[in-house]
C-alpha positions in Angstrom: 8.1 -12.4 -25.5 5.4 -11.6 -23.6 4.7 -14.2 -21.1 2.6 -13.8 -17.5 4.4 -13.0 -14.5 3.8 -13.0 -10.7 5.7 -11.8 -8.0 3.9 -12.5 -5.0 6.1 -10.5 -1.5 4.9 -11.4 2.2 6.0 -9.7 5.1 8.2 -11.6 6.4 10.5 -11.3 3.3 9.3 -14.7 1.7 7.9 -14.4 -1.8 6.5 -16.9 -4.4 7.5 -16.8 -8.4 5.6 -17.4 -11.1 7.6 -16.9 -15.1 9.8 -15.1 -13.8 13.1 -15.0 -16.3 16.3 -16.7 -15.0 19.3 -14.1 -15.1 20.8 -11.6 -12.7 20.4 -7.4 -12.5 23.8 -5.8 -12.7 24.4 -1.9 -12.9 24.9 -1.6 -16.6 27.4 1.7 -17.7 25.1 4.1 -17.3 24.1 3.2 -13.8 20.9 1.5 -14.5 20.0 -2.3 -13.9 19.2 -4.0 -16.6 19.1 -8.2 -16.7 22.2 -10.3 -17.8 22.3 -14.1 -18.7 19.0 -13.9 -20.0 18.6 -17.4 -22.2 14.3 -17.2 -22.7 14.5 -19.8 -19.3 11.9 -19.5 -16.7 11.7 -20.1 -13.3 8.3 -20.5 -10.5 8.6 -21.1 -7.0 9.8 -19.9 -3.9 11.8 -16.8 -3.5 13.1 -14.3 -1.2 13.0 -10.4 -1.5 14.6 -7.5 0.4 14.3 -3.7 -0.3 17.3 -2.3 -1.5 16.2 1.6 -1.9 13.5 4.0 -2.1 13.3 3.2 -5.8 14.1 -0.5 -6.4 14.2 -4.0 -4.4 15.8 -7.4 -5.1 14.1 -10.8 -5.3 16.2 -13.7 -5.0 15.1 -17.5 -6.6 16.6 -20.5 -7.6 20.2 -19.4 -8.9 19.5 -15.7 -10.3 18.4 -12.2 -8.6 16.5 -9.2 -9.8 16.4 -6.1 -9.0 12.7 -4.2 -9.4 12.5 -1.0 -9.7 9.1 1.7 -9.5 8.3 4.3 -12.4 9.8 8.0 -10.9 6.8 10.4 -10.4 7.0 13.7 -11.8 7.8 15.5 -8.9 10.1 13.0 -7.3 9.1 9.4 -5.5 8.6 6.0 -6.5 5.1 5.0 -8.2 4.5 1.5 -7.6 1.7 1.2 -9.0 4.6 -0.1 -12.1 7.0 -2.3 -11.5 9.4 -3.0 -14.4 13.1 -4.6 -15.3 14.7 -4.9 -18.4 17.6 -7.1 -20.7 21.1 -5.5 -21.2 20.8 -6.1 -24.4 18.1 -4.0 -24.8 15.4 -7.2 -26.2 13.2 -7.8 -23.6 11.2 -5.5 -21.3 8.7 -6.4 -18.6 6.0 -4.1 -16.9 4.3 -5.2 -14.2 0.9 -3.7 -12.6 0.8 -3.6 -8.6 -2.7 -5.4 -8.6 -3.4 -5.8 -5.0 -2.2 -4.2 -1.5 -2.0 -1.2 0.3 1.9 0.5 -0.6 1.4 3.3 1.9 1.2 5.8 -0.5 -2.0 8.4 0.1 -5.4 7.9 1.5 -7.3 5.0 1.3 -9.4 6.2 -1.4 -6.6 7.1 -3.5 -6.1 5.6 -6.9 -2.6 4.2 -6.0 -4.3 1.8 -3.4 -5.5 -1.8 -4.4 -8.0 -4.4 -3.7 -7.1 -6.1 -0.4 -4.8 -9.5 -1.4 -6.2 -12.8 -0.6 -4.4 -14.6 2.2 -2.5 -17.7 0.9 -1.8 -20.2 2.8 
């Protein structure tokens, strides 16, 4: 399944969905997250998100949560620039591209940075 996806975070900790899967990141045995309760369902709206470490942060919608987390640089850090999450049972895998935004990470030139986002209303 590989259907679009957009996480959109503000600020002020508000964030808008869009395909996002319903289910919930747990640690699985091996101390990763990973998505349970995954059915195929979908949800878009409104959402909320929170950082939760260096490495990962949790958006919140409708009745489900999931946990981000970046791809690990080589020589330690968190690389934005992909965001992923996958099912516990190992089926379903979703990468996402940071497309727009400045993360903080180098000088403005730097690859890593992004277009400016639009404002939404």
């Amino acid at each position: 399944m590989q259907d679009d996806i957009e996480i959109v975070l503000f600020e002020n900790a508000d964030a808008t969905v869009s395909g996002v899967p319903l289910g919930t990141s747990i640690v699985d045995g091996n101390g990763n997250y990973c998505v349970t309760g995954f059915q195929g369902a979908s949800y878009s709206g409104n959402a909320t998100w929170e950082p939760t470490s260096e490495y990962t942060f949790e958006v919140r919608y409708h009745d489900a949560a999931l946990v981000l987390f970046s791809e690990t640089l080589y020589f330690g850090g968190a690389d934005w620039t992909e965001i992923r999450f996958t099912t516990c049972d190992g089926q379903s895998r979703w990468d996402l591209g940071h497309v727009c935004g400045d993360f903080g990470d180098g000088p403005r030139e730097s690859p890593a940075n992004r277009d400016t986002c639009p404002v939404v209303d």
